[in-house]
C-alpha positions as CSV (number, residue, x, y, z in Angstrom):
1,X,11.9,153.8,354.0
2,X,10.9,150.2,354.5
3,X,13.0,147.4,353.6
4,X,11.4,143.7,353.4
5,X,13.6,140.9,354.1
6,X,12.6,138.2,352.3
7,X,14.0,134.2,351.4
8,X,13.0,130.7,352.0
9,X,13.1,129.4,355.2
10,X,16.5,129.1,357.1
11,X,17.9,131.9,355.0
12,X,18.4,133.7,358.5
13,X,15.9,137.0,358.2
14,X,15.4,137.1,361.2
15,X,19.1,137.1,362.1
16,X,19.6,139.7,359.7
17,X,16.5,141.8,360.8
18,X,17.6,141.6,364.4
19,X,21.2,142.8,363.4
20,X,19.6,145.3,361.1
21,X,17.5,146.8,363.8
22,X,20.2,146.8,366.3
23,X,22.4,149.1,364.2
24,X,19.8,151.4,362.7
25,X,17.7,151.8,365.7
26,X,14.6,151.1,362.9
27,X,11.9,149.1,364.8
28,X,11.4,145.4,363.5
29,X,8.4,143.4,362.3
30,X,8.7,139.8,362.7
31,X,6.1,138.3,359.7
32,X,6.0,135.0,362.0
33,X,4.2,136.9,364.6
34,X,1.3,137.9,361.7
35,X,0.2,134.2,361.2
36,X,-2.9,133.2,362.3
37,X,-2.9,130.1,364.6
38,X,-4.2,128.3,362.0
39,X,-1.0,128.6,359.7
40,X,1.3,127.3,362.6
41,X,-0.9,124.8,363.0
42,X,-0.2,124.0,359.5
43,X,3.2,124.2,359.1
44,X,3.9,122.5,362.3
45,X,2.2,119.5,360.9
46,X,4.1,119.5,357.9
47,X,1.8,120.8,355.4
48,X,3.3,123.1,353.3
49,X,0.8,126.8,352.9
50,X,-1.3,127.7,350.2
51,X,-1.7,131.0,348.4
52,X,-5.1,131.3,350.1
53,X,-3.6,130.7,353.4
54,X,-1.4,133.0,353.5
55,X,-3.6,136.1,351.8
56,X,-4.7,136.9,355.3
57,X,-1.4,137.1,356.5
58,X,0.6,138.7,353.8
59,X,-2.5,141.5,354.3
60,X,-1.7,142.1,358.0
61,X,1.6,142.4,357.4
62,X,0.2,145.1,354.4
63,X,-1.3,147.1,356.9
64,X,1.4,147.1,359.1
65,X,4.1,148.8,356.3
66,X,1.3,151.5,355.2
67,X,1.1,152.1,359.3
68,X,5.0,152.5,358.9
69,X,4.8,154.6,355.6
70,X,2.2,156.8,356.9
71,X,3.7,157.6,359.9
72,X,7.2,158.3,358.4
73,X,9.2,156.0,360.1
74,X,12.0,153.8,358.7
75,X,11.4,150.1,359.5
76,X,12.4,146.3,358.7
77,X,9.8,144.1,357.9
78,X,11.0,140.1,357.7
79,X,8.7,138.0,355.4
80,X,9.0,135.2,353.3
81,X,7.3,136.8,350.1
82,X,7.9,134.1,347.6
83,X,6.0,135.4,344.9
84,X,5.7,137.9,343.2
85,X,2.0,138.3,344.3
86,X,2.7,138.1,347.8
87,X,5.3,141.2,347.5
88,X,2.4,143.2,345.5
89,X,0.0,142.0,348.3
90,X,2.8,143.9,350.9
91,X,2.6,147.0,348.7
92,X,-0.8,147.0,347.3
93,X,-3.1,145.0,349.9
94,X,-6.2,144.2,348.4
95,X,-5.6,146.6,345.4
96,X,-3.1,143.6,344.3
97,X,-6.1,141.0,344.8
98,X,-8.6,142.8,342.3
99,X,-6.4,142.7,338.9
100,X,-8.8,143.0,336.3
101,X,-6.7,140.3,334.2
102,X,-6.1,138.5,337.1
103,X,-2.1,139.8,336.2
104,X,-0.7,142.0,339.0
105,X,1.9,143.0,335.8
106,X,-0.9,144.7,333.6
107,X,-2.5,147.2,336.5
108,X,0.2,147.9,339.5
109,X,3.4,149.4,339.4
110,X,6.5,147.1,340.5
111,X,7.2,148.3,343.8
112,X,6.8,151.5,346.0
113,X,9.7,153.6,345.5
114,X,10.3,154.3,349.2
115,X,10.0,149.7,349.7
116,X,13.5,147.8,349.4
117,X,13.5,144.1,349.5
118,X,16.5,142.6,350.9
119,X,16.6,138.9,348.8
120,X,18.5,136.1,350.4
121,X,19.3,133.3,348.8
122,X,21.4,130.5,348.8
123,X,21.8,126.3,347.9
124,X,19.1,124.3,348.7
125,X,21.6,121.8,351.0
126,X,23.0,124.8,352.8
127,X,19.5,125.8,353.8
128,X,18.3,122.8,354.5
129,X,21.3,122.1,356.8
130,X,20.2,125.1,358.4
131,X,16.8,123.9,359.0
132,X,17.4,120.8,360.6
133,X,20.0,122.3,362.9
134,X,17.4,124.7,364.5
135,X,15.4,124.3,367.5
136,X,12.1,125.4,368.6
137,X,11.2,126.4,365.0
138,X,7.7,125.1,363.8
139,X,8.6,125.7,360.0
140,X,10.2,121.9,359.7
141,X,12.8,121.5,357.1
142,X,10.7,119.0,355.4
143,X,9.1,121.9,353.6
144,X,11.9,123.8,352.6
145,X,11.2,122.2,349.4
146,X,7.9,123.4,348.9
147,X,9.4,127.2,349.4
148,X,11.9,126.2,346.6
149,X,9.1,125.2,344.0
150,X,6.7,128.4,344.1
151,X,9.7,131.1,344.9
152,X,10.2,133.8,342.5
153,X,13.7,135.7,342.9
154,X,12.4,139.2,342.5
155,X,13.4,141.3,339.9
156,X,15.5,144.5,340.0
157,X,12.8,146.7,339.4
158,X,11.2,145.8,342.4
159,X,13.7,147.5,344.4
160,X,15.8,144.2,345.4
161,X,19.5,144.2,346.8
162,X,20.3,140.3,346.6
163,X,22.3,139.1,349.9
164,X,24.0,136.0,349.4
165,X,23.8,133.8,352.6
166,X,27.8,132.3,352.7
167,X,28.5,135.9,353.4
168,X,28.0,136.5,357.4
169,X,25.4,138.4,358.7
170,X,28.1,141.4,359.2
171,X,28.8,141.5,355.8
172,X,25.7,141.5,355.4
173,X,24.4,144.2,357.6
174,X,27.3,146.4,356.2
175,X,26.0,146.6,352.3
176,X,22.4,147.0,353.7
177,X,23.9,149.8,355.8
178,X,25.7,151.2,353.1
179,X,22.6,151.1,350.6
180,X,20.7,152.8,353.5
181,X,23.1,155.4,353.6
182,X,23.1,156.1,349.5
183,X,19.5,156.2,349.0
184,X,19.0,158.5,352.1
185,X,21.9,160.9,350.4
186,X,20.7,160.7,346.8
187,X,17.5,162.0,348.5
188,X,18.6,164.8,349.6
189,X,17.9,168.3,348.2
């Protein structure tokens, strides 16, 4: 079982991976780690990324979930994934890339049924406050904005258990734990 956590910037996923990991012993995969230099680069200067920057990212981070798949292993994997084409990139790799229509919808099943993302959202201000209260970041809260305009809220049948972020990261942790625990018993012979 992998679960993605996924929001905008400052939505705390990497709180909430850390926490996850922590209590499920499940090993974590921070997406920041996957960008090439040139991306930093990027958003360090305040330039927001495109779709074709981060392809080469969001395919990394592909191969590092079918690594975790194959091998049978439960794991948290924290990336933004925006779009809806960046979480079929996740699932599908390069598959997702080479839609006949151009449409991901026509050719590829929503999600994998053994892939959970983990949606958190919130206010624009709250995230934003957020932002500009971290240190040490290089994602500047300038382009928090820029998140907000091409993000699509996934839909439930891509596997998605929304997490609101007022709640605290314990809350939190708790309903993913508990949705862990009902999917691995509904599973069971």
């Amino acid at each position: 079982m992998i679960y993605i956590i996924m929001g905008v910037s400052g939505s705390g996923k990497s709180s909430l991976g850390a926490l996850l990991s922590q209590k499920l012993g499940w090993p974590l995969h921070e997406g920041d780690n996957f960008h090439p230099p040139e991306n930093i680069e990027k958003m360090a200067r305040g330039e927001p990324l495109t779709d074709q920057d981060r392809v080469p990212w969001l395919l990394k981070l592909h191969e590092v979930i079918e690594s975790e798949r194959c091998s049978g292993c439960d794991a948290l994997v924290v990336c933004s994934a925006l779009k809806r084409l960046y979480r079929q990139i996740l699932l599908y790799g390069p598959e997702a890339l080479n839609s006949p229509s151009g449409s991901d919808e026509d050719t590829l099943p929503p999600t994998s049924p053994d892939v959970y993302f983990l949606f958190l959202h919130g206010d624009y201000d709250l995230l934003y406050q957020r932002m500009v209260a971290r240190r040490g970041h290089y994602m500047k809260a300038d382009l928090l904005r820029s998140q907000f305009d091409v993000l699509e809220p996934p839909l439930d049948e891509e596997n998605v258990l929304p997490l609101d972020i007022r709640r605290s990261m314990p809350d939190m942790a708790m309903e993913v734990e508990r949705h862990v625990i009902s999917l691995k018993s509904s599973s069971m012979p």
